[in-house]
C-alpha positions in Angstrom: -29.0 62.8 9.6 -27.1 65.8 8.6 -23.2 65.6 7.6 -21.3 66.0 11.1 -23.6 63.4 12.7 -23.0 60.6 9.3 -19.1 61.4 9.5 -19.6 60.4 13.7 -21.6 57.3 13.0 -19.5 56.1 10.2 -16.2 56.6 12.4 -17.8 55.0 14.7 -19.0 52.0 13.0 -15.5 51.4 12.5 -13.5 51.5 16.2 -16.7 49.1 16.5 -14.9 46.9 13.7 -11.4 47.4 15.0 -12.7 45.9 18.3 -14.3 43.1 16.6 -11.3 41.2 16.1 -12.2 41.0 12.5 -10.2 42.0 8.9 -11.2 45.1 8.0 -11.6 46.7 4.7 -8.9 49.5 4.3 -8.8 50.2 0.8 -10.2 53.8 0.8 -8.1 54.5 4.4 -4.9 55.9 4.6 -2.6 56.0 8.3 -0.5 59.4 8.3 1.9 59.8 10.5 5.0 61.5 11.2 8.0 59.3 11.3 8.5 55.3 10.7 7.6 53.3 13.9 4.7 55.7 14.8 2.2 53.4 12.5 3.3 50.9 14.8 3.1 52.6 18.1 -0.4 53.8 17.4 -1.7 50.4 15.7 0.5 47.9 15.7 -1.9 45.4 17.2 -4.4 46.2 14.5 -2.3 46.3 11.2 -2.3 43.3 10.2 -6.5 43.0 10.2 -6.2 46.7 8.0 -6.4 45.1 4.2 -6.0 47.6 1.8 -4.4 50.3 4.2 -1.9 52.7 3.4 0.7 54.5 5.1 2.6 58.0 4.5 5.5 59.1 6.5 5.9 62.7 6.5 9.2 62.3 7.4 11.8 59.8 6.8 12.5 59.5 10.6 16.5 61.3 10.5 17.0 64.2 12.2 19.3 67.1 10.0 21.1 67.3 12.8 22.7 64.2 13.0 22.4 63.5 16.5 20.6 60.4 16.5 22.6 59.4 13.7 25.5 59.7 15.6 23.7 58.0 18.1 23.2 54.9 16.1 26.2 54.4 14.5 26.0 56.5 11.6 27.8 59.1 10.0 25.4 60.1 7.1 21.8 61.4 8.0 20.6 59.3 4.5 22.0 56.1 6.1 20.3 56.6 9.4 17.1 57.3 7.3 18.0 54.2 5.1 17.9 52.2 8.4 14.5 53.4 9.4 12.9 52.6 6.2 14.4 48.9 5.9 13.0 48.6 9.6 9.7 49.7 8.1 9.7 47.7 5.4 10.2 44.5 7.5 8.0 45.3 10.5 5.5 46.0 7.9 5.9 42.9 6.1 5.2 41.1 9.8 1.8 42.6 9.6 1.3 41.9 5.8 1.8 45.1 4.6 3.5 45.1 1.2 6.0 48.1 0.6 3.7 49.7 -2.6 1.1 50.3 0.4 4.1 52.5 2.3 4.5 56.6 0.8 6.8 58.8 2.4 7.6 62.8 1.3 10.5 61.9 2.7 10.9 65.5 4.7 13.6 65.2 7.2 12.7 64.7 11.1 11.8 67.9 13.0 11.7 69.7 10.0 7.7 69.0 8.7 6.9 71.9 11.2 8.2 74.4 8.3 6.5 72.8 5.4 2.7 72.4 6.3 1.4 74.4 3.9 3.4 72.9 1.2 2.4 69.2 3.1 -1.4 70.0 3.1 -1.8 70.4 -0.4 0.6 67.5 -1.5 -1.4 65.3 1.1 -4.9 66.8 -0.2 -3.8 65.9 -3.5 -3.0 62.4 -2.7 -6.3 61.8 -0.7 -8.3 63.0 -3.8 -5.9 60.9 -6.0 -6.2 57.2 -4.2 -9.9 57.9 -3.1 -8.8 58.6 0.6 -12.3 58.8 2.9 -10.6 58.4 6.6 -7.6 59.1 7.6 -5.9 58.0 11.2 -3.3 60.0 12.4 -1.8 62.0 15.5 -3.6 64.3 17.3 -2.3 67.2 18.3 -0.6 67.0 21.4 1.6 70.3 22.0 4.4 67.4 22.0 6.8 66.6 19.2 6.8 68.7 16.6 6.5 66.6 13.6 3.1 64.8 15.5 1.5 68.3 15.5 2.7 69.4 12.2 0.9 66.1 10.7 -2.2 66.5 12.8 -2.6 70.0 11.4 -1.5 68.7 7.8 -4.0 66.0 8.1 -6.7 69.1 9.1 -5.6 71.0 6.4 -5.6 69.1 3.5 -9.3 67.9 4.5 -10.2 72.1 4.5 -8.6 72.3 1.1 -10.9 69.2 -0.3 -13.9 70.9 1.0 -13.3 74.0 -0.7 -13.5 71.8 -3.9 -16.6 70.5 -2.7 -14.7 66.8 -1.9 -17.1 64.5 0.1 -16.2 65.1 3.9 -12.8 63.0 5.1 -13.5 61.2 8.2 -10.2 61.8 10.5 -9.3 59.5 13.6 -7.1 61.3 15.7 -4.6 58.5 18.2 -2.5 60.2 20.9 1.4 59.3 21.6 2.6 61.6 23.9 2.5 65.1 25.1 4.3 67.7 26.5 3.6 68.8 30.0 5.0 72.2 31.2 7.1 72.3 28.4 8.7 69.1 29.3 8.1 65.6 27.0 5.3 64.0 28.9 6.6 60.5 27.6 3.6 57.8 28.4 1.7 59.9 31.5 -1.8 59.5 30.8 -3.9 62.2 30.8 -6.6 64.6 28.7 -5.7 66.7 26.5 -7.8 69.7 25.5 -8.7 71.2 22.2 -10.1 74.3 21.5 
C-alpha cells in the first residue's frame, strides 16, 4: 500500500473508533484549533473518550479590538482572555482533560491570519517535539479568519516536517462554519469545495 492510501486507512481506522463509543488512545494526537470553545464545538461529545489528547489554541479567544470585551463586561482585552481560559480550563476538566494537556501561542483573536508562517514552524516544531502523528482541526472554510489561518497552519507545518523527511501527519479536517457570499454562513449546511 503506498503512503497516501496507509495515511487514508489509518484515519480511517479511527472515525471507525470515534463511532465505537469506546476510549481512545490520544497520546500521539493533538486537536488545533483557533480559539477556546472551538475544541468543544467540533468534539465535545467525543473528548472525554480522547485519553492522552492535547489541545493548542492559536489564539487566546480576545479580540485586539476590544469589542467583545466590551461586550462582556470587560475593560482590558487580557481579562476577557483570562475569562476564556478559566472557561477552558473547567469545561475541560468536565471531559477529564487536565490543564498540562491545554497549549496556547496565546496570539490574539483575528490576528493568527498575520502570523502563519511564524505559527507553521512553531507548530511543526511542537508536533516533532511531543511525537504528534494526527492532528484534528478546522478546515478551511473561507469563514473566520483565525479557522482558515489554523487550517493552513496545520497544512503547513506538516509540509515543513516532510521536508525533514518526518513520517507523514495524518490531518482530520472538522468544519464550523462558512461564509457564503461574503456573509457568515452561521450553521447552513452545505459542501464546501477545495481545490
Amino acid at each position: 500500500m503506498n503512503l497516501a492510501g496507509r495515511v487514508r486507512t489509518e484515519a480511517h481506522g479511527f472515525l471507525k473508533m470515534l463511532a465505537s463509543g469506546d476510549p481512545i488512545d490520544c497520546s500521539t494526537a493533538m486537536v488545533v484549533v483557533a480559539h477556546p470553545d472551538d475544541e468543544t464545538v467540533a468534539l465535545g461529545g467525543q473528548l472525554s473518550r480522547m485519553k492522552g489528547i492535547r489541545i493548542l489554541h492559536v489564539t487566546d479567544g480576545a479580540p485586539a479590538n476590544m469589542r467583545d470585551a466590551w461586550a462582556k463586561g470587560y475593560e482590558r482585552r487580557e481579562d476577557y482572555a483570562l475569562q476564556r481560559k478559566n472557561e477552558l480550563f473547567e469545561a475541560m476538566t468536565k471531559a477529564g482533560i487536565d490543564a498540562g494537556s491545554l497549549l496556547s501561542f496565546d496570539v490574539a483573536d483575528q490576528s493568527a491570519a498575520y502570523q502563519m508562517p511564524l505559527l507553521a514552524g512553531r507548530l511543526a516544531t511542537l508536533l516533532q517535539e511531543d511525537g504528534i502523528t494526527m492532528v484534528l482541526t478546522h478546515a478551511y472554510e473561507g469563514g473566520h479568519p483565525d479557522h482558515d489561518a489554523t487550517a493552513f497552519v496545520a497544512h503547513a507545518a506538516h509540509c515543513l516536517l516532510q521536508r525533514e523527511d518526518w513520517p507523514p501527519i495524518q490531518i482530520l479536517e472538522f468544519p464550523l462554519y462558512h461564509s457564503h457570499g461574503g456573509a457568515d454562513a452561521g450553521s447552513r449546511i452545505s459542501h464546501v469545495r477545495r481545490p
